[in-house]
C-alpha positions in Angstrom: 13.5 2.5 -10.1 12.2 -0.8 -11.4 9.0 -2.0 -10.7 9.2 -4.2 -7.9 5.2 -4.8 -6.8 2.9 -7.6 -9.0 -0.7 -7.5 -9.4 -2.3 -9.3 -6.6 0.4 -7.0 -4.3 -1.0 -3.9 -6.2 -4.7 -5.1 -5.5 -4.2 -5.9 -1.7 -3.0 -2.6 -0.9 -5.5 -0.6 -3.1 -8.4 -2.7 -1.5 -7.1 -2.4 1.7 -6.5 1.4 1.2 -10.0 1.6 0.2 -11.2 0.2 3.5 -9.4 2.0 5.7 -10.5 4.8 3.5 -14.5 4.1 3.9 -13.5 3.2 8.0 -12.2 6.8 8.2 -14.6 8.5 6.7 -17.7 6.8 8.3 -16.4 7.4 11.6 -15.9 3.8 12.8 -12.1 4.8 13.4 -11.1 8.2 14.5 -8.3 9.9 16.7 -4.9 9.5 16.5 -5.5 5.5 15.1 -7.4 7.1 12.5 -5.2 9.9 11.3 -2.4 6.9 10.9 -4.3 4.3 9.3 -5.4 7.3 6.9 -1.5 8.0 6.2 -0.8 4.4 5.7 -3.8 3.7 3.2 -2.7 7.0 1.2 1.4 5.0 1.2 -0.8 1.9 0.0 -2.7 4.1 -2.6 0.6 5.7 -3.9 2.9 2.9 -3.7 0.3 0.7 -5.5 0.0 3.1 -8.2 3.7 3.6 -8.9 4.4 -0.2 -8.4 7.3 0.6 -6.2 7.6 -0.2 -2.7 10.6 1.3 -1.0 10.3 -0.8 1.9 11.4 -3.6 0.0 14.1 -2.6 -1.9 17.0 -2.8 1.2 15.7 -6.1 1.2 15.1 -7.4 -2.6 12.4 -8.2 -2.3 9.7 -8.2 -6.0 6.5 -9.9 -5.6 6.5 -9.6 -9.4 7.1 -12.3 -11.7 10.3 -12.4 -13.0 12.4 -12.2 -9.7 13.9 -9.7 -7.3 14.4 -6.1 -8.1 
């Protein structure tokens, strides 16, 4: 798969993960809404580690330099 993710993409999502992260582990979110935001900020760890989204590749999307995917 080609890399279709750029830096500041990369950095939202880890940051982001990383909040939802501290959110779910201080118990400001819990329940159900927790348990999903946790899910989605592990897809956000994962797919800005790899540097692959898959939800963009139907669409072509890259926000890397160099152009789509």
């Amino acid at each position: 798969m080609k890399l279709n993710m750029g830096t500041a993409d990369r950095t939202i999502r880890t940051l982001l993960a990383v909040v939802i992260g501290w959110l779910y582990f201080t118990d400001r979110v819990a329940g159900t809404l927790g348990l999903v935001l946790l899910v989605v900020a592990v897809v956000f760890l994962l797919t800005s580690f790899v540097g692959v989204c898959p939800g963009y590749l139907p669409f072509k999307i890259s926000t890397r330099k160099g152009g789509p995917a």
